[in-house]
C-alpha positions in Angstrom: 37.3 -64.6 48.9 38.5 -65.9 45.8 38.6 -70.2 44.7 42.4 -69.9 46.1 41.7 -68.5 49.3 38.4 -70.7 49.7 40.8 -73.8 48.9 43.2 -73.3 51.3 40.8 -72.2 53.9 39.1 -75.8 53.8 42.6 -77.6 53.5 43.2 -76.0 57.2 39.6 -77.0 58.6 40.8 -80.6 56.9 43.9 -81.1 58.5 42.3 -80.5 61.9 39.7 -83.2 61.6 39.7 -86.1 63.4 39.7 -89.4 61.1 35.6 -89.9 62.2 34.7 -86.2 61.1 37.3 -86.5 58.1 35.3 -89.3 57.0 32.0 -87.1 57.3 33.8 -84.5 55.0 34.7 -86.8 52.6 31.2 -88.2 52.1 29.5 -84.7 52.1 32.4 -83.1 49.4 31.8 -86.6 47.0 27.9 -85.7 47.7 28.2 -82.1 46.6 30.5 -83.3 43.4 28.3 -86.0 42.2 25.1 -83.5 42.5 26.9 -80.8 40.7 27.7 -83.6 38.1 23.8 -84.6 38.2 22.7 -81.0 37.9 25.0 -80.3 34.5 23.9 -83.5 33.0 20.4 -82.2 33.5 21.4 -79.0 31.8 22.8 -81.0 29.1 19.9 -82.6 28.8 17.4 -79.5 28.3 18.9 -78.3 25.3 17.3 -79.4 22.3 18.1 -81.8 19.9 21.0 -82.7 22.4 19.5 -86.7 23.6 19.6 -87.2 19.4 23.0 -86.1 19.1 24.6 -87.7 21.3 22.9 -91.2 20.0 24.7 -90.2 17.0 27.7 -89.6 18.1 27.3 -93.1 20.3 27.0 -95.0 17.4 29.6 -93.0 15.0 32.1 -94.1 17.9 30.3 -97.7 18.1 30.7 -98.0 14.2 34.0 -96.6 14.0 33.0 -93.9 11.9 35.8 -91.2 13.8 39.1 -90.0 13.6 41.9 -89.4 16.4 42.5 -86.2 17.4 46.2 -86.3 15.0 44.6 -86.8 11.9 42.4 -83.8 13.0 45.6 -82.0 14.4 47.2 -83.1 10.6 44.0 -82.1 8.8 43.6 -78.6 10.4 
């Protein structure tokens, strides 16, 4: 079963939920989405040098030390 077919199979078990169970769905989906979330931040997180680099690029944005994406569209 491909992501399209898995999609629509769980928009037909959604629309026959009652509002209690539809509730229970929503609150298990938002669980698995913020895990997933949690689970690539902590891959993120494992590679090396990455914690450093992103202070970096916190404080480049902090200090204004970026451009918009247009002059980078213009520039390249």
């Amino acid at each position: 079963m491909n992501t399209v077919e898995i999609r629509q199979q769980i928009q037909e078990y959604v629309n026959k939920l009652s509002p209690e169970r539809l509730l229970v769905a929503a609150d298990f989906l938002a669980y698995l989405a913020e895990r997933e979330d949690n689970e690539a931040t902590e891959e993120l997180l494992k590679i090396e040098g990455f914690k450093e680099a992103l202070a970096k690029a916190k404080k480049n944005v902090e200090e204004g030390k970026v451009i918009s994406v247009d002059q980078l569209q213009r520039k390249y």
